[in-house]
C-alpha positions as CSV (number, residue, x, y, z in Angstrom):
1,X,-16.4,45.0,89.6
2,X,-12.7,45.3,89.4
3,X,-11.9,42.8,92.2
4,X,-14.0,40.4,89.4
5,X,-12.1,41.5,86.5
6,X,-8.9,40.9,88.7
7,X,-9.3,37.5,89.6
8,X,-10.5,36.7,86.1
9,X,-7.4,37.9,85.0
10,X,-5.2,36.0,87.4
11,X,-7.2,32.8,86.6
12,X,-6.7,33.7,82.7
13,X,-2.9,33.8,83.1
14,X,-2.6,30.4,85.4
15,X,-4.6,28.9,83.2
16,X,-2.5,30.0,80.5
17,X,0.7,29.1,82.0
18,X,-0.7,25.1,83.1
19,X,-1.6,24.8,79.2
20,X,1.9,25.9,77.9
21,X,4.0,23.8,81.1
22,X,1.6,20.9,80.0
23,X,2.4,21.0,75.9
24,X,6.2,21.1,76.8
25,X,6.5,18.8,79.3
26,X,4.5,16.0,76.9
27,X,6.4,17.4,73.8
28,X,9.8,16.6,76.0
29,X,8.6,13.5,77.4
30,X,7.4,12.3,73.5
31,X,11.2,13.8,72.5
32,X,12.8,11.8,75.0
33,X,10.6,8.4,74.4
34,X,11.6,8.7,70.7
35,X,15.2,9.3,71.1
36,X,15.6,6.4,73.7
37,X,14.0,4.1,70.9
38,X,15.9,5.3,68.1
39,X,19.8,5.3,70.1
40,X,18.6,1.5,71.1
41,X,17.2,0.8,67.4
42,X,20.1,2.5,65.5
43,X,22.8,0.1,66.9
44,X,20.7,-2.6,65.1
45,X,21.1,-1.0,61.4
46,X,23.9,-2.6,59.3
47,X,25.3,-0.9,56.1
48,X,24.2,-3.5,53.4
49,X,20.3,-3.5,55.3
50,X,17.5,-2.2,52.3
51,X,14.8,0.4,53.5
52,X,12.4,-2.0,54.4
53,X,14.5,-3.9,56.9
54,X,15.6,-0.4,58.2
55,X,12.0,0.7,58.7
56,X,11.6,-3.0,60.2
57,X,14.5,-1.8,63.0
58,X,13.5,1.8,63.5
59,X,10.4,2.5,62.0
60,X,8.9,5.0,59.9
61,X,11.3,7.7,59.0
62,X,10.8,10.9,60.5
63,X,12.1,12.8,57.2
64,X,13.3,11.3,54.1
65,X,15.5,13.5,51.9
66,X,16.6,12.6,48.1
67,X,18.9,14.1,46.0
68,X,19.0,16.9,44.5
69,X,18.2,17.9,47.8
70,X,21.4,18.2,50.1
71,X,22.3,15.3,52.1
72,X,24.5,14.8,55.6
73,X,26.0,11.5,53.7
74,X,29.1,12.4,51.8
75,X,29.5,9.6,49.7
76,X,29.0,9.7,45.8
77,X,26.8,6.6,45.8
78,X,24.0,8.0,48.5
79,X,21.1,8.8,46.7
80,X,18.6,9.1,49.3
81,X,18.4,9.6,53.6
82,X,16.2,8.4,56.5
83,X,16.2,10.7,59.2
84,X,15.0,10.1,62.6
85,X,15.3,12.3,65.4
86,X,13.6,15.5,67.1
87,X,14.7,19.0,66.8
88,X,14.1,20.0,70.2
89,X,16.7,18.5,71.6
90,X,18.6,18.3,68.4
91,X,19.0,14.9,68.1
92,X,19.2,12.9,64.7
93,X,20.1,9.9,63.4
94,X,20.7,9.7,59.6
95,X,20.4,6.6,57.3
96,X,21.7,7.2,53.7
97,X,20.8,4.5,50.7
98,X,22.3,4.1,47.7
99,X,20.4,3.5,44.1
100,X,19.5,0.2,45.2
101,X,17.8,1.1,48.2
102,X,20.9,-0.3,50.6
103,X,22.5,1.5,53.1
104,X,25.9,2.7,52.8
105,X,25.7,5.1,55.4
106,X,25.1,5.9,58.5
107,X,25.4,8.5,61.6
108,X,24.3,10.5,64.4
109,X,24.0,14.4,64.7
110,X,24.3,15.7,67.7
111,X,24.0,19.6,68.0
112,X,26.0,20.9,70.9
């Protein structure tokens, strides 16, 4: 009976260990599909483009942030962000609008 409850055991944690290998290596493989995209894609965004031409270039945003909220642009006249990017690796790149919905800004965040 304890041979049984061994092997269980040992299946249990191999089975465990495939699962979590498995859900990293797709969550890494998405991350690095999605940053590919968006470092091709960004080059594309001009300052003067609306939000609709820059969901056209890069898609929908993977955060949007508005004032009063705190923003990475530094500029008096951004009133609202795009973000896109992954945490994991920390990878973003930002897309700040002004009142009228144009961009004035733009960047990428790299986290060393």
């Amino acid at each position: 009976m304890a041979e049984g409850n061994a092997r269980l055991l040992r299946w249990t944690v191999v089975a465990v260990v495939a699962v979590v290998v498995a859900g990293v290596g797709g969550y890494l493989a998405i991350a690095h599909r999605k940053d590919s995209r968006y470092r091709d894609q960004f080059s594309t965004v001009a300052l003067g483009d609306n939000k609709d031409v820059v969901i056209q270039k890069m898609g929908k945003p993977d955060d949007v942030v508005a004032r009063p909220k705190p923003l990475y642009c530094d500029l008096d006249a951004c009133e609202s962000e795009f973000m896109y990017g992954t945490s994991i690796p920390p990878v973003w790149w930002v897309v700040g609008f002004d009142r009228d919905s144009l961009a004035v800004f733009k960047t990428e965040l790299v986290s060393p």
